[in-house]
C-alpha positions as CSV (number, residue, x, y, z in Angstrom):
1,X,-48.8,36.8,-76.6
2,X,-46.9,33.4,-75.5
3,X,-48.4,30.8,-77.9
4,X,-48.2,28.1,-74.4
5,X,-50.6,30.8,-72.6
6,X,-53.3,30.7,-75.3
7,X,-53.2,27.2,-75.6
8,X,-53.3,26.5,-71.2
9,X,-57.1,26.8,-71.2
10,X,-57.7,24.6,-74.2
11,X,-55.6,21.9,-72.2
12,X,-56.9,22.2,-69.1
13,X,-60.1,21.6,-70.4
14,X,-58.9,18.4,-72.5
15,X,-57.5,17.3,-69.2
16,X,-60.7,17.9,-67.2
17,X,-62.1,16.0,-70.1
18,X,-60.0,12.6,-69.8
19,X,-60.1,12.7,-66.0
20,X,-64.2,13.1,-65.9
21,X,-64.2,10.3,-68.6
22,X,-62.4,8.4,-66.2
23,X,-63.1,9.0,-63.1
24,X,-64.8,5.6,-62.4
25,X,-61.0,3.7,-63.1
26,X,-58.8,5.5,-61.3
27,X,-58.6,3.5,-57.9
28,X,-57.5,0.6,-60.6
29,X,-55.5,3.3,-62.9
30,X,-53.3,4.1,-60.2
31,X,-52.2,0.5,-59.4
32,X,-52.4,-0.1,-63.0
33,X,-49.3,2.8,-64.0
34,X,-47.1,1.6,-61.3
35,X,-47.3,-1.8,-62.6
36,X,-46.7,-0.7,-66.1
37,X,-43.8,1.4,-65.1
38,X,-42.1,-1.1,-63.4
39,X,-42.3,-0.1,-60.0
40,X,-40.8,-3.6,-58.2
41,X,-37.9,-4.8,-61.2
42,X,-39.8,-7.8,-61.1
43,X,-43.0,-6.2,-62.6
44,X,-41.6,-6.7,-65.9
45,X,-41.1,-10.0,-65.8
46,X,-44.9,-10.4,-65.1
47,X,-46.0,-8.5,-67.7
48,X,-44.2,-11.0,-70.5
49,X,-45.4,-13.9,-68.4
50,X,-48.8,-12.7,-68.7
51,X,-48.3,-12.1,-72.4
52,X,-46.7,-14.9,-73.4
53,X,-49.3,-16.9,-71.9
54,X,-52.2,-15.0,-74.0
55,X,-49.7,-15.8,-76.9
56,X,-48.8,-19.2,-76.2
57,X,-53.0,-19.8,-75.7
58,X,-53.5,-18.0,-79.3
59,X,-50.9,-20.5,-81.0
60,X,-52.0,-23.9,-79.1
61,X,-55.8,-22.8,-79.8
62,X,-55.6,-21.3,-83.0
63,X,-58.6,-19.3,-83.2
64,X,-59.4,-17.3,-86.5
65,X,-58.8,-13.7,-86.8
66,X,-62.4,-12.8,-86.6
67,X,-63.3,-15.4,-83.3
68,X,-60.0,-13.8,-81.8
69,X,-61.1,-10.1,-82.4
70,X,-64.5,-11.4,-80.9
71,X,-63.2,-12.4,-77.5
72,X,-60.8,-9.6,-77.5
73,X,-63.6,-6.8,-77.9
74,X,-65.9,-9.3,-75.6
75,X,-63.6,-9.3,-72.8
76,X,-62.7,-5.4,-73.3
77,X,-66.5,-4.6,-73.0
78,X,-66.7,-6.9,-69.9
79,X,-63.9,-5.1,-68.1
80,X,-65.5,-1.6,-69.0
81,X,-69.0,-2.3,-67.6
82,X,-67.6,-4.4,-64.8
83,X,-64.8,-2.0,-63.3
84,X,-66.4,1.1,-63.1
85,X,-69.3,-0.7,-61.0
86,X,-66.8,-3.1,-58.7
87,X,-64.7,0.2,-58.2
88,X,-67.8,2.3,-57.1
89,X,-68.9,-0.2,-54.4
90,X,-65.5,-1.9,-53.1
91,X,-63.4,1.6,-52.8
92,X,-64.3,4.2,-50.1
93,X,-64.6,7.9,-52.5
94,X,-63.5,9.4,-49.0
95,X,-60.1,7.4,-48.8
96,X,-59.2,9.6,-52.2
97,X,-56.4,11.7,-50.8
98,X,-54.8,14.6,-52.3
99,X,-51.9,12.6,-53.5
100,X,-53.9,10.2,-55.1
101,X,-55.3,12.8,-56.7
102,X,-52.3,14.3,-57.8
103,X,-51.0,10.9,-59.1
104,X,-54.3,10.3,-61.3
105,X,-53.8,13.8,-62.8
106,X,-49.8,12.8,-63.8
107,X,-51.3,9.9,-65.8
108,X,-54.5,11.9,-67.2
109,X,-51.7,14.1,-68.6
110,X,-49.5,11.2,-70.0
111,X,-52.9,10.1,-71.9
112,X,-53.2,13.6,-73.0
113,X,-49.8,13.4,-74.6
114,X,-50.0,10.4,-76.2
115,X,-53.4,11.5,-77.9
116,X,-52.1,14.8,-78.8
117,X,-49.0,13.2,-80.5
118,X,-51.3,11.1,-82.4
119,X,-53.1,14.0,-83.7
120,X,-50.2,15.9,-84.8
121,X,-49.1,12.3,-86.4
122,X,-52.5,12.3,-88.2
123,X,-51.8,16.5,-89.1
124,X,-48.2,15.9,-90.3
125,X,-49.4,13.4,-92.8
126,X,-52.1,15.5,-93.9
127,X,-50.2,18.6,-94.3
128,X,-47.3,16.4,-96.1
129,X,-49.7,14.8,-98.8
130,X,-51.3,18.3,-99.5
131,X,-47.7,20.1,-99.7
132,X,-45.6,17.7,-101.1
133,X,-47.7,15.0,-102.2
134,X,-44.4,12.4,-104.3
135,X,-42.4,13.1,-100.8
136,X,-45.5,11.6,-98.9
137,X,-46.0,9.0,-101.7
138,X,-42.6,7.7,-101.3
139,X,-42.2,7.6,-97.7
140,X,-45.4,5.6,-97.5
141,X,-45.5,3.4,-100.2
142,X,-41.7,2.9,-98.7
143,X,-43.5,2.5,-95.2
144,X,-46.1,0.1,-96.6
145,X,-43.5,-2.1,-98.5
146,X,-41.2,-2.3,-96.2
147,X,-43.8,-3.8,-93.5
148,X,-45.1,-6.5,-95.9
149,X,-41.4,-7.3,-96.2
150,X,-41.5,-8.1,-92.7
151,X,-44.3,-9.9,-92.4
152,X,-43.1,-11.9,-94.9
153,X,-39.9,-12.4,-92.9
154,X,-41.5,-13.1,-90.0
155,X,-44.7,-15.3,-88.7
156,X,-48.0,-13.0,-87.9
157,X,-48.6,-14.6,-84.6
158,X,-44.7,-14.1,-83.5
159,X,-44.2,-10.3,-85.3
160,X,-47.9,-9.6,-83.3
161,X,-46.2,-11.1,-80.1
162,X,-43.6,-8.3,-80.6
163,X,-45.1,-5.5,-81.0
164,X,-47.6,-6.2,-78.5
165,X,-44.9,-6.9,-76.0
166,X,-43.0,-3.5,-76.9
167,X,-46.0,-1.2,-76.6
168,X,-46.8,-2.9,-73.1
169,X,-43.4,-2.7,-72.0
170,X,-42.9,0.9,-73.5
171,X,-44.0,2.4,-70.1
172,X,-41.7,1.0,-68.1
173,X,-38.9,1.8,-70.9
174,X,-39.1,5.2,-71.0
175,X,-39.9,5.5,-67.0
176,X,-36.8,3.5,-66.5
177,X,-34.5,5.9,-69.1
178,X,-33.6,2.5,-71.2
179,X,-35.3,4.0,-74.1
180,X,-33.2,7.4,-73.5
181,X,-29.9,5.3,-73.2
182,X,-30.7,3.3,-76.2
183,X,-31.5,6.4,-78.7
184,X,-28.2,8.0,-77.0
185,X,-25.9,5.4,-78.2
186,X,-27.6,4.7,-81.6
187,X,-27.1,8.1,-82.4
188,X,-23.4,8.2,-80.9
189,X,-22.6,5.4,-83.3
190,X,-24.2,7.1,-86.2
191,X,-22.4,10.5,-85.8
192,X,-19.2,8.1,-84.8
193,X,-19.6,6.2,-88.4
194,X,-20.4,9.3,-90.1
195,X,-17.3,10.6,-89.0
196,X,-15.4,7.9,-89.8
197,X,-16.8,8.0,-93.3
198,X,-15.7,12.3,-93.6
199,X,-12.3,11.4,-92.4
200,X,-11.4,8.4,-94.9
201,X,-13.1,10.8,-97.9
């Protein structure tokens, strides 16, 4: 039997899952995706506006790590009890049309992903550090070293900045086929210098 078949129910219900979990955001999910995938061009260039002002607020301020993890989890738990109950009263249930509908299920299934690539992360590492335990010792010690190099290298507010920036972003990236392009041409000079290399030996 087709290993995709067996596994269809199983999905479906991890998909009826997310979308029940949250089915009081999706009038604000739906505006929420098109911004992060850049709809307008010009989306973008709000997003790092709107960043770089949290950013710039964090340096002037300087808050410590644990007031700044308090107002970050603060304001996260104001925005999930506030949401759900603004969307529930301002937005009509019977103006949900069958396109919206479709739409919300596109990004319940882009959640899905990203959780399921997580888990398989999570499994890969586990299955590596019970198979070949040096191979997983190496490659993270290597990972682990080679991050404290950068932060070393780099300030934690700005290095923090970037990543933040580049997850955010991400979205629009891949929607946009700049990640695709970039990866394409990385590779095209690796197999080009690789070549290079064969030829001279």
């Amino acid at each position: 039997m087709d290993e995709s078949i067996v596994k269809l129910p199983e999905e479906e219900s991890n998909l009826s899952g997310i979308k029940r979990d949250l089915e009081g955001w999706r009038e604000v999910l739906l505006p929420s995706y098109r911004f992060l995938i850049w709809e307008q061009k010009y989306f973008a260039g709000i997003i790092m506006a709107i960043i770089s002002t949290v950013f710039l607020m964090l340096w002037y301020f300087e808050p410590t790590i644990l007031t700044a993890g308090a107002l970050f989890a603060l304001v996260l738990c104001i925005v999930d009890y506030v949401v759900p109950l603004a969307a529930s009263n301002i937005f009509d249930p019977d103006n949900w049309t069958g396109e919206k509908e479709k739409q919300y299920e596109e990004i319940c299934e882009r959640m899905l992903h990203v959780r399921e690539h997580a888990v398989s992360l999570v499994t890969l590492l586990a299955d590596t550090k019970h198979n070949k335990p040096k191979a997983y010792f190496l490659s993270v010690m290597g990972a682990l070293a080679f991050t404290a190099w950068i932060g070393n290298l780099i300030p934690n507010l700005f290095l923090t900045y970037l990543l933040v920036s580049f997850l955010v972003l991400l979205p629009g990236l891949r929607h946009h086929g700049i990640i695709q392009q970039a990866t394409s041409k990385v590779l095209a000079t690796a197999q080009q210098a690789m070549g290079t290399k064969k030829k001279a030996a």
